[in-house]
N, C-alpha and C positions, 0 to 999 in steps of 0.2 A: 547822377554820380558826378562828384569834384574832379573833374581834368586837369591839372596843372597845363598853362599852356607851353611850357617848356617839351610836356610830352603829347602834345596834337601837333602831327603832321596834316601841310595845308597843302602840301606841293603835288598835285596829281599826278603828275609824270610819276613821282616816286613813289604815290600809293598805287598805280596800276603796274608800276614794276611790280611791285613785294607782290602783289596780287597773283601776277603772271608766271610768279618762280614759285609760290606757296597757295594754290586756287583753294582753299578752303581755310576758312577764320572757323573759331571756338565757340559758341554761343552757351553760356556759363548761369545761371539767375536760379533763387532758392524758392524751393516747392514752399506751400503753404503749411509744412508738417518742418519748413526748416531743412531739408535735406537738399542737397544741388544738384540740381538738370542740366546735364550736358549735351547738345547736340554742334554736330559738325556739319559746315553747309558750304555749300560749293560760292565762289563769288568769280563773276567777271567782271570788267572794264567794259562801260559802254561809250562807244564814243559817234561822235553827230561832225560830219566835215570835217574827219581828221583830229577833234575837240574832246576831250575828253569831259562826260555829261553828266556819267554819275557810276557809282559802283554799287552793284546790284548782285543780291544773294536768293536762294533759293528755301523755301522750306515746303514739306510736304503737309497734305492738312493731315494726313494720320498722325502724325510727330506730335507729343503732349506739347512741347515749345508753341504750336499753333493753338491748340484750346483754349 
């Protein structure tokens, strides 16, 4: 998918804020029949010595999104 990079935020501080005040992102992408699968997934901030390392989401394997 084409990003403009005018809208990719690089700044970790500020993506583990929005994270921290909004802990669940949208996960959106179209079934094989063309119709859209939605699922909602918890995300937190991980961070290694105070460093922020990576931001990390959760999916269940029942969830069709994991098939």
């Amino acid at each position: 998918m084409y990003r403009p990079h005018y809208t990719q935020e690089k700044n970790k501080k500020d993506i583990c804020e929005l994270a921290d005040k909004y802990p669940f992102v949208t996960l959106i992408t179209a079934t094989t029949e063309g119709q859209a699968a939605v699922t909602h997934l918890p995300v937190v901030c991980e961070f290694k010595n105070e460093e922020i390392v990576a931001v990390r989401g959760h999916i269940a394997k029942a969830n069709p999104h994991y098939q």
